[in-house]
C-alpha positions as CSV (number, residue, x, y, z in Angstrom):
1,X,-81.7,-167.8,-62.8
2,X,-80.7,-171.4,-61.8
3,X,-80.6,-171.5,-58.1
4,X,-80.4,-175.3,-57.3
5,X,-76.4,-174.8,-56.6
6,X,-78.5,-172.8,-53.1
7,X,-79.8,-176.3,-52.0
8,X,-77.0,-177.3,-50.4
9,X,-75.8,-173.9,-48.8
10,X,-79.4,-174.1,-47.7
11,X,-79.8,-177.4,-46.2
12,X,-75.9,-176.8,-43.7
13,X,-77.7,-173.2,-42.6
14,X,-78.5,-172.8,-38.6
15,X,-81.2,-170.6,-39.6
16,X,-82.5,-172.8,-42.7
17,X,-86.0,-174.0,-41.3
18,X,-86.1,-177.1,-43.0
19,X,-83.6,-179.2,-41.9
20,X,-84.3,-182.9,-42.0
21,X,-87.1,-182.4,-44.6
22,X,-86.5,-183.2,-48.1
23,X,-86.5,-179.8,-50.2
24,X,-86.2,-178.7,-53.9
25,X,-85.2,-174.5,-54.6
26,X,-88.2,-174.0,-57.3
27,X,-87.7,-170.4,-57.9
28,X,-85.4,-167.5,-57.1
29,X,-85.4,-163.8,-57.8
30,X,-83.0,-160.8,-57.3
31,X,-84.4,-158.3,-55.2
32,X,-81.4,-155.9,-55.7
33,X,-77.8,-155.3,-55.8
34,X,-75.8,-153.5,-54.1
35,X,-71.8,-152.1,-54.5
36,X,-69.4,-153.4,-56.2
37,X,-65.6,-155.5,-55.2
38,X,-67.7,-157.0,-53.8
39,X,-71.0,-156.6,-55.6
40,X,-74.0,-157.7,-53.3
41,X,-77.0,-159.4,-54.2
42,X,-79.7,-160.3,-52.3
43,X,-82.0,-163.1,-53.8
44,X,-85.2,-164.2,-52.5
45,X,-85.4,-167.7,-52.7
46,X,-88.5,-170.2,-53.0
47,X,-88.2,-173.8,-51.4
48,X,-90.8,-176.6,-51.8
49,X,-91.2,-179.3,-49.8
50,X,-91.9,-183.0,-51.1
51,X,-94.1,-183.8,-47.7
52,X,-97.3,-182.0,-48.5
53,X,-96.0,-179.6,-51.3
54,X,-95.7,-176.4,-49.0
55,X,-93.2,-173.4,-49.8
56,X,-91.6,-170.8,-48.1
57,X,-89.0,-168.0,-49.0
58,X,-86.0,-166.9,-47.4
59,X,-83.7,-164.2,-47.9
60,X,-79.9,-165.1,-49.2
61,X,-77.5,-162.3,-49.8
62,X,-74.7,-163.6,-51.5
63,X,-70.9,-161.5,-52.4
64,X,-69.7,-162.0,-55.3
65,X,-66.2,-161.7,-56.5
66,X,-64.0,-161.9,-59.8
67,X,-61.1,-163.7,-58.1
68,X,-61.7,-166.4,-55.1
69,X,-61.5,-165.2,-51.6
70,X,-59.1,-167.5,-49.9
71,X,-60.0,-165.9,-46.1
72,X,-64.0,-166.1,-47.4
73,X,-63.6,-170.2,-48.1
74,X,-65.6,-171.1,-45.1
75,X,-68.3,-168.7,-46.2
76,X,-68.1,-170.2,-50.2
77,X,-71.9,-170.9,-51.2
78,X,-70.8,-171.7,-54.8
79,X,-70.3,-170.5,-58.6
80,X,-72.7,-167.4,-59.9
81,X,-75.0,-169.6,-61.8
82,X,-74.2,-167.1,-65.0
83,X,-71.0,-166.9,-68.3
84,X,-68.7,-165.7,-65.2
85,X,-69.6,-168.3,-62.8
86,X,-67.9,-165.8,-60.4
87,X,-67.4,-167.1,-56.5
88,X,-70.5,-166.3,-54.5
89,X,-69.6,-165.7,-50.7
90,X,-72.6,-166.1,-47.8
91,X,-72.4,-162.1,-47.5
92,X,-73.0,-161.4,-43.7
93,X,-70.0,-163.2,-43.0
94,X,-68.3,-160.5,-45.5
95,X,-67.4,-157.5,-44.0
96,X,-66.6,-155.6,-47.3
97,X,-70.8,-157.1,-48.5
98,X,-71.9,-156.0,-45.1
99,X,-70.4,-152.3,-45.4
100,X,-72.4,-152.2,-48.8
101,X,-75.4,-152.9,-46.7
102,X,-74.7,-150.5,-43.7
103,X,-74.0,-147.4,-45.9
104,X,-77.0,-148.0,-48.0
105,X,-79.0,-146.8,-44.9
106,X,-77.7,-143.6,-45.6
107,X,-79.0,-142.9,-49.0
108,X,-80.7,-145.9,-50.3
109,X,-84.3,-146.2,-51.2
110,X,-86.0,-149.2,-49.3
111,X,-83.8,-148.6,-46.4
112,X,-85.8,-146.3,-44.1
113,X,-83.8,-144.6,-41.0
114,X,-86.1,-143.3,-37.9
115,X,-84.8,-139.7,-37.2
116,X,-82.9,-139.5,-33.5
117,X,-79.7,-141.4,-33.8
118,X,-76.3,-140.2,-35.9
119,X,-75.7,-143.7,-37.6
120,X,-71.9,-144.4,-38.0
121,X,-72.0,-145.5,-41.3
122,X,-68.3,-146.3,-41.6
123,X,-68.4,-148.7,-38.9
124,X,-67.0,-152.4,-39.5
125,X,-69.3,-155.4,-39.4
126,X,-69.0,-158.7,-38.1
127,X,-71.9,-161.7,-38.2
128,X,-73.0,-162.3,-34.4
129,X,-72.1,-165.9,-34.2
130,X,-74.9,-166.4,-31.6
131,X,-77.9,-166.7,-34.3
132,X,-80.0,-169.2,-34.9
133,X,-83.0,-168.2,-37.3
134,X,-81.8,-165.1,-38.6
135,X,-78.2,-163.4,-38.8
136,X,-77.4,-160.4,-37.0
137,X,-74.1,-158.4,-37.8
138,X,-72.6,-155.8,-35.3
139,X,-71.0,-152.8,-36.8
140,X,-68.6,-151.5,-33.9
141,X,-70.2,-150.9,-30.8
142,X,-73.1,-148.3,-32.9
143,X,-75.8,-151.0,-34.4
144,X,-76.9,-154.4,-35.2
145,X,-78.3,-155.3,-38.3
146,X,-80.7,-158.7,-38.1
147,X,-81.4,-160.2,-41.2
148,X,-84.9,-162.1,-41.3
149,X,-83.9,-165.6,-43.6
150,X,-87.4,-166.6,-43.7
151,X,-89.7,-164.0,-44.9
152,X,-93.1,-163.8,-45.6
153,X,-94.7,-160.7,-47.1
154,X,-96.3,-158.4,-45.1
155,X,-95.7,-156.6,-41.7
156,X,-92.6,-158.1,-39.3
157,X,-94.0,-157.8,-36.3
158,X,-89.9,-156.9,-34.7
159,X,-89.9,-154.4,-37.0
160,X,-93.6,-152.6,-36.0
161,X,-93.5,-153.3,-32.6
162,X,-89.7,-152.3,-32.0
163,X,-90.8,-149.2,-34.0
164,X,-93.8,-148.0,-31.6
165,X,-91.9,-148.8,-28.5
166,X,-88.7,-146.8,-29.7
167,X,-91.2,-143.8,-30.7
168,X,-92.9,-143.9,-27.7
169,X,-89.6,-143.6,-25.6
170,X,-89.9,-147.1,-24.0
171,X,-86.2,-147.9,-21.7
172,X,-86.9,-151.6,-22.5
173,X,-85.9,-152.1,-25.4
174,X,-82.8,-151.9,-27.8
175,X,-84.2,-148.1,-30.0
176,X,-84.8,-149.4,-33.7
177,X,-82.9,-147.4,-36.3
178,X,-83.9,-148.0,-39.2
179,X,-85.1,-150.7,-41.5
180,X,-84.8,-152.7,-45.0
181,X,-87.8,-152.7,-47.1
182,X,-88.3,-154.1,-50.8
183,X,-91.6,-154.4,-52.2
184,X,-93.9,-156.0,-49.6
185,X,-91.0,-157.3,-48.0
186,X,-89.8,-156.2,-44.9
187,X,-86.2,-157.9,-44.9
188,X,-83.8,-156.7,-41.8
189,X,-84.4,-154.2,-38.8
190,X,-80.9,-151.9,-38.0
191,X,-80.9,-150.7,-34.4
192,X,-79.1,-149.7,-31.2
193,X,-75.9,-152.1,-30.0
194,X,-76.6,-153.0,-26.6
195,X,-72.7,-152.8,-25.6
196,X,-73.6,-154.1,-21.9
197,X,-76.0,-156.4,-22.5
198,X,-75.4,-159.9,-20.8
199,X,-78.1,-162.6,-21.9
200,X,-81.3,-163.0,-18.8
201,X,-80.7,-166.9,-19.5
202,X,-77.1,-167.3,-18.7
203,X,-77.9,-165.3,-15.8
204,X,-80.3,-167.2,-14.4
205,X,-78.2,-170.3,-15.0
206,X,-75.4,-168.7,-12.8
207,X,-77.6,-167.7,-10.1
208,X,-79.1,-171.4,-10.2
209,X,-75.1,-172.7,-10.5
210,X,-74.0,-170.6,-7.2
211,X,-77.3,-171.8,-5.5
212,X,-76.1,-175.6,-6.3
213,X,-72.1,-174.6,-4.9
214,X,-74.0,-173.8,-1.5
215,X,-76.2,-176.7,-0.9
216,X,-77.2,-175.9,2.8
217,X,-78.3,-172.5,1.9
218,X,-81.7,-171.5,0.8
219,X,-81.5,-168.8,-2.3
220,X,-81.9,-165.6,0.0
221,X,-78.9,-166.4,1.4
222,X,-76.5,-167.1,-2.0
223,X,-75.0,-163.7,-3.3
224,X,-76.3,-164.8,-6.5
225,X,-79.9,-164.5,-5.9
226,X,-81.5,-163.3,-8.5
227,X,-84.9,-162.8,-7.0
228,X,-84.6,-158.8,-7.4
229,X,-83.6,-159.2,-10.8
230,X,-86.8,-161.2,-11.6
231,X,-88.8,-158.2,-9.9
232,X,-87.0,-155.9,-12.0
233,X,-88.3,-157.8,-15.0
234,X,-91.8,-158.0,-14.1
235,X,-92.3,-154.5,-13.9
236,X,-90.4,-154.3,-17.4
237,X,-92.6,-156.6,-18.7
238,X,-95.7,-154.9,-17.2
239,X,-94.9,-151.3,-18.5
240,X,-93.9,-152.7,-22.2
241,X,-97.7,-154.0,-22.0
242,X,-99.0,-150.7,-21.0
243,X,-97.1,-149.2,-23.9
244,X,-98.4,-151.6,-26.0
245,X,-102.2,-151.4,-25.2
246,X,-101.7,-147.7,-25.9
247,X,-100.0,-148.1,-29.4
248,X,-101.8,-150.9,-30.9
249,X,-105.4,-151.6,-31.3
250,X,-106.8,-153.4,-28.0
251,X,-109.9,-155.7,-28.6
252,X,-111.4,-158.9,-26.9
253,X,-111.7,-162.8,-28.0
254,X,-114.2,-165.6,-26.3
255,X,-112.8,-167.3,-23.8
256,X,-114.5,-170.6,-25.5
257,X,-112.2,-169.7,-28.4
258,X,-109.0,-169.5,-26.0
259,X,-110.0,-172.5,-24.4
260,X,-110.5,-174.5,-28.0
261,X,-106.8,-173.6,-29.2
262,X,-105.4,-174.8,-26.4
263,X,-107.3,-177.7,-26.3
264,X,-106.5,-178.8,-29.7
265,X,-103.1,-178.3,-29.3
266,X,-102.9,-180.4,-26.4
267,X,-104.9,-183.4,-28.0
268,X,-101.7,-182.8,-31.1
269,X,-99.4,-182.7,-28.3
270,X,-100.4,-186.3,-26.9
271,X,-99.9,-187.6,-30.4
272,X,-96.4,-186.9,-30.0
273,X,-95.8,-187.2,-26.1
274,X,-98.1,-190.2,-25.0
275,X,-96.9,-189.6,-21.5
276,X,-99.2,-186.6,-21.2
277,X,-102.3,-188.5,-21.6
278,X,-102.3,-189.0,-18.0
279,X,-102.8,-185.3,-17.5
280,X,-104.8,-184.7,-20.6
281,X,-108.3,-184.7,-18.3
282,X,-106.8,-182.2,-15.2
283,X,-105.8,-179.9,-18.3
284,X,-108.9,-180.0,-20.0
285,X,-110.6,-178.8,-16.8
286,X,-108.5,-176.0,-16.4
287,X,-108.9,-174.9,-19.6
288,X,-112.7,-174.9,-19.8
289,X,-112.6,-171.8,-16.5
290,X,-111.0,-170.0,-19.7
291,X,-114.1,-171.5,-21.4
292,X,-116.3,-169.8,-18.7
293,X,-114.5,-166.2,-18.7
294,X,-116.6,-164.4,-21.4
295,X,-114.7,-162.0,-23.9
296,X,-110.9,-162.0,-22.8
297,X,-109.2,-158.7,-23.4
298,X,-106.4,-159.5,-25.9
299,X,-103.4,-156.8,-27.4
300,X,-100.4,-157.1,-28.9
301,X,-98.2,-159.3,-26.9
302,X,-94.4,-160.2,-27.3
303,X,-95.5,-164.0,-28.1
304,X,-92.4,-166.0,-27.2
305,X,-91.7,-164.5,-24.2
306,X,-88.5,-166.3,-21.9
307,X,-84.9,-165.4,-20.2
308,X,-83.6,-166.0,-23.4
309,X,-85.5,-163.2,-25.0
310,X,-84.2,-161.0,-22.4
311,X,-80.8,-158.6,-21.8
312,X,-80.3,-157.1,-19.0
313,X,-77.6,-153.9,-19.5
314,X,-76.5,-151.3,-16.5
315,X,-79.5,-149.5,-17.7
316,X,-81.8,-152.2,-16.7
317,X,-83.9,-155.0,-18.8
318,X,-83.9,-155.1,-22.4
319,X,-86.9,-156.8,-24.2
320,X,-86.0,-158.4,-27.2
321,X,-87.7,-160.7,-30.8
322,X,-90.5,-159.3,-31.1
323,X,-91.3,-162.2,-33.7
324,X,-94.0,-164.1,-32.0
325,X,-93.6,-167.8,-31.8
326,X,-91.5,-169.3,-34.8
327,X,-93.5,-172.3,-35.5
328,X,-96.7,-170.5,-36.2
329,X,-97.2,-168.5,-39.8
330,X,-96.5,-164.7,-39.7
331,X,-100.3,-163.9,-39.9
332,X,-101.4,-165.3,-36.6
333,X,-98.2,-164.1,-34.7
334,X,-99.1,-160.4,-35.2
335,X,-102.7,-161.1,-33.7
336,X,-103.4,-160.0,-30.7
337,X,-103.4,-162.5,-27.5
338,X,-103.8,-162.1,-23.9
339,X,-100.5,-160.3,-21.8
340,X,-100.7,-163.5,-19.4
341,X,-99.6,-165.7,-22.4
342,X,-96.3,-163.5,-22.1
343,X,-96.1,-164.1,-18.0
344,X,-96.6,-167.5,-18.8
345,X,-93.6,-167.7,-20.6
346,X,-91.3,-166.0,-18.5
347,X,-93.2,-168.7,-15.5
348,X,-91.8,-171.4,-16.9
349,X,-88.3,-170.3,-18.0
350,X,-88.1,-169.6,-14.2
351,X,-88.9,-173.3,-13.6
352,X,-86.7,-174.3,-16.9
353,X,-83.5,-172.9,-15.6
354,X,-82.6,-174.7,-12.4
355,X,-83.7,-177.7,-13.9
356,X,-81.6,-177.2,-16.7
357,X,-78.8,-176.5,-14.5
358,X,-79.2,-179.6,-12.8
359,X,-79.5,-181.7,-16.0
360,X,-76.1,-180.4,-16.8
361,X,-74.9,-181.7,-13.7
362,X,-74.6,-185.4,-14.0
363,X,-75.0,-187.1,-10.4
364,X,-75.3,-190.7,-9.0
365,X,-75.5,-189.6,-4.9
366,X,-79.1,-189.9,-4.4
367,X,-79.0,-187.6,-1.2
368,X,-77.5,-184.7,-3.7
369,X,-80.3,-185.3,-6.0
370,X,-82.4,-184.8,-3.7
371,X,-81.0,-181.8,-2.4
372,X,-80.5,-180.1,-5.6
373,X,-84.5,-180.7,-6.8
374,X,-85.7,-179.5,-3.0
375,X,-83.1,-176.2,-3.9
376,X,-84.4,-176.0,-7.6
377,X,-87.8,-175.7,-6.7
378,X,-87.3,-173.4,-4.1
379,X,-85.5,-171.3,-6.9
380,X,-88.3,-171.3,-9.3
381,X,-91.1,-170.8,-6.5
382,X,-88.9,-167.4,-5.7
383,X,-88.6,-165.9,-9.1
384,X,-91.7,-166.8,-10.1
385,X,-93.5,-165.0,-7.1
386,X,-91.1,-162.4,-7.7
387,X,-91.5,-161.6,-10.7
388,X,-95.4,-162.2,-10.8
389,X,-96.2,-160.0,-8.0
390,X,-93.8,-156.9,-9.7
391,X,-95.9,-157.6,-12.5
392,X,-99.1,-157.2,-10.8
393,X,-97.7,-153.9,-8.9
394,X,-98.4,-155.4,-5.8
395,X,-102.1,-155.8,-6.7
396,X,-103.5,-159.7,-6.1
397,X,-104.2,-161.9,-8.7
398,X,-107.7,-161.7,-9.7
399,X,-110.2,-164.9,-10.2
400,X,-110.3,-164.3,-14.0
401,X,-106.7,-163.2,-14.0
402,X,-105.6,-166.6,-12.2
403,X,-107.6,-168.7,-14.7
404,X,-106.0,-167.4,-17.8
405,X,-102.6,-167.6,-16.1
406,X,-103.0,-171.1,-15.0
407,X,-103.7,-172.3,-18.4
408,X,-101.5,-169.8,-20.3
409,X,-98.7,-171.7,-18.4
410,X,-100.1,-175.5,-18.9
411,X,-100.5,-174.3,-22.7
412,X,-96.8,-173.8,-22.6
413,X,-95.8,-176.5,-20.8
414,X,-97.4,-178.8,-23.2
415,X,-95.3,-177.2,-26.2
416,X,-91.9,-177.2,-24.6
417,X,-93.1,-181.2,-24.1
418,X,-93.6,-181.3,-27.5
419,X,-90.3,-179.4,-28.3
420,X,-87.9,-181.1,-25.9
421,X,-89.4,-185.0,-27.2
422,X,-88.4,-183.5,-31.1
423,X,-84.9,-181.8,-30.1
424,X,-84.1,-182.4,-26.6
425,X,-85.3,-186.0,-25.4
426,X,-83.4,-185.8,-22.2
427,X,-85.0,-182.4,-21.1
428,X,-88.6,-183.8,-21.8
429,X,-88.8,-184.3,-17.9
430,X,-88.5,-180.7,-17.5
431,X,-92.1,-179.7,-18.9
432,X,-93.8,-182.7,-18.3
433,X,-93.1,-182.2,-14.6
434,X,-94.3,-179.1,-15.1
435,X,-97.8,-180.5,-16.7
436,X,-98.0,-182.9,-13.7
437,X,-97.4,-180.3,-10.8
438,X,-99.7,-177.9,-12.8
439,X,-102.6,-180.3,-13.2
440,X,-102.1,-182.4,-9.8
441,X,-105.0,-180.2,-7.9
442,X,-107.2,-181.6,-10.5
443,X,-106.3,-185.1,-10.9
């Protein structure tokens, strides 16, 4: 079929992946079709890039009607490319195309259901308007169903690891329900609606903004601490790593290896953020004690680990994307990694949000600046000890342990530079105050 009337749907897409890059749709496909009034079809679609010539594919269901949808105009992708040219409607923004999708789970080949949950398949749908790289669509208060856009063949790692922590009875995460699978493509994952969920992020940034209304009192003493909440996730996080090391296959890497990768990226990451040359050396060093560790026991890891991949319901911590970090290919996020790479993530969100907070607060009164970094640090130095030390179990941190932590959390800090210099210029001195603090012993 001719796809090219996709390119521009593509191109105003929050989850399209290639914004700002100049694309051409070179192939297209039906994977299958589903219902009819509307009738569904879900295309996988190829786009190449002109810098450098590399593809990928994303998944684009599309509703398609005989007659225009007046209360679907905002969701218009364009005319079926065929002798009907029929209106072709984004479909998760469809609730009639969604139903198609929900009630296929109960009979529908390719879309698998785990025994253990009565699926209301008569439930309405309506597209989460909270997603960025994928779209997720609740259907009452009984399931969401995320579709992946950008697939690549193979095993999605939400999928697998969602799957072995809901079999294995884990609290921590939202119990997967089921899943769509065409060919070698797994393309969404259905499973419990979190109903009381409230997003880890937001609450941090509350905690933080109660902390900043009480500027003579240390965070102990603000009812919004959050300090117990941290703990709380630490021993999530800790017992979703057991679970892990007992479901997946455990094995170890060089530490030289470790110590290379991060390396590399950091020498990439001064190419982009000169201003973290002046650290480049104190990093280095603290790398090469990874360098000096031997074999480093590596597992399955979450792999983009923060407050923002966290919910926290009236049953406790929720766990959530499983996906691994979005800018690497599918193949090296299901590898296994050290657990400390997912501490370190969650050790710098702790230092992220109060410095956030404060960035939102625009402020000339140099004696309130100052008051507010003096209280944001204190706020990160709390969570982060809290959290570390639930972790741990109340164990210390171990030589080797400490190494790999230290430069799990530099590694990071010298991404989120190169992140925030791309998409968030005036956050920038977030990380690389981090990279400074982190590095200073060395210096």
């Amino acid at each position: 079929m001719t796809a090219s009337f996709l390119a521009p749907f593509l191109e105003r897409s929050r989850w399209f992946g290639g914004k700002g890059r100049t694309f051409a749709v070179t192939g297209s496909r039906e994977l299958l079709r589903l219902g009819s009034d509307p009738e569904l079809v879900l295309l996988l679609v190829e786009v190449t890039y002109d810098d450098g010539g590399d593809r990928e594919l994303y998944q684009v269901p599309l509703a398609l009607y005989d007659e225009p949808q007046d209360r679907l105009e905002h969701a218009l992708v364009g005319r079926w490319p065929d002798e009907t040219g029929r209106p072709a409607y984004d479909a998760p923004q469809d609730r009639a195309a969604t139903a198609h999708l929900l009630r296929a789970f109960g009979n529908r080949p390719g879309f698998v259901r785990l025994p253990g949950h009565d699926l209301d398949l008569d439930a309405v749908g309506s597209l989460f308007s909270g997603e960025q790289s994928n779209s997720s669509v609740l259907f009452g208060e009984d399931s969401v169903l995320k579709l992946f856009r950008k697939v690549t063949p193979g095993e999605n790692p939400d999928i697998t690891t969602h799957r072995v922590l809901t079999e294995a009875g884990s609290p921590h995460v939202a119990q997967l329900y089921g899943w769509i699978e065409v060919e070698d493509l797994q393309l969404g994952m259905l499973q419990q609606f979190l109903r009381t969920a409230s997003d880890g992020w937001d609450l941090a940034l509350a905690s933080v903004r109660d902390l900043f209304a009480e500027a003579d009192l240390h965070a102990e003493e603000v009812g919004g601490d959050f300090a117990s909440e941290a703990a709380r996730l630490g021993s999530a996080l800790a017992e979703v790593h057991a679970q892990l090391a007992e479901s997946f296959p455990t094995t170890s890497l060089p530490g030289a290896d470790l110590a290379a990768g991060m390396t590399e990226r950091l020498a990439a990451a001064v190419e982009v953020v000169p201003e973290l040359a002046a650290h480049a050396d104190a990093a280095r060093e603290v790398f090469a004690t990874v360098a000096a560790l031997g074999e480093v026991p590596v597992q399955r890891v979450h792999g983009d680990l923060h407050l923002g991949q966290t919910l926290r319901t009236v049953l406790g911590w929720k766990l959530v994307d499983f996906e691994g970090e979005p800018a690497k290919p599918l193949a090296e996020r299901v590898l296994p990694d050290s657990p400390w790479r997912d501490v370190a993530g969650m050790l710098r969100s702790f230092d992220y949000a109060p410095h956030a907070v404060a960035e939102s607060m625009p402020e000339e009164d140099p004696d309130v600046l100052h008051q507010r970094g003096v209280r944001a640090d204190e706020w990160a130095r709390r969570n982060r000890k809290a959290f570390l030390a639930a972790y741990l179990g109340g164990q210390p941190l171990w030589p080797a342990a400490r190494a790999l932590l230290t430069s799990y959390v530099i590694d990071k800090a010298v991404y989120e530079c190169v992140y925030e210099a791309r998409n968030r210029p005036t956050w920038l001195p977030i990380p690389l105050a981090g990279v400074a603090r982190l590095t200073a012993r060395r210096s």
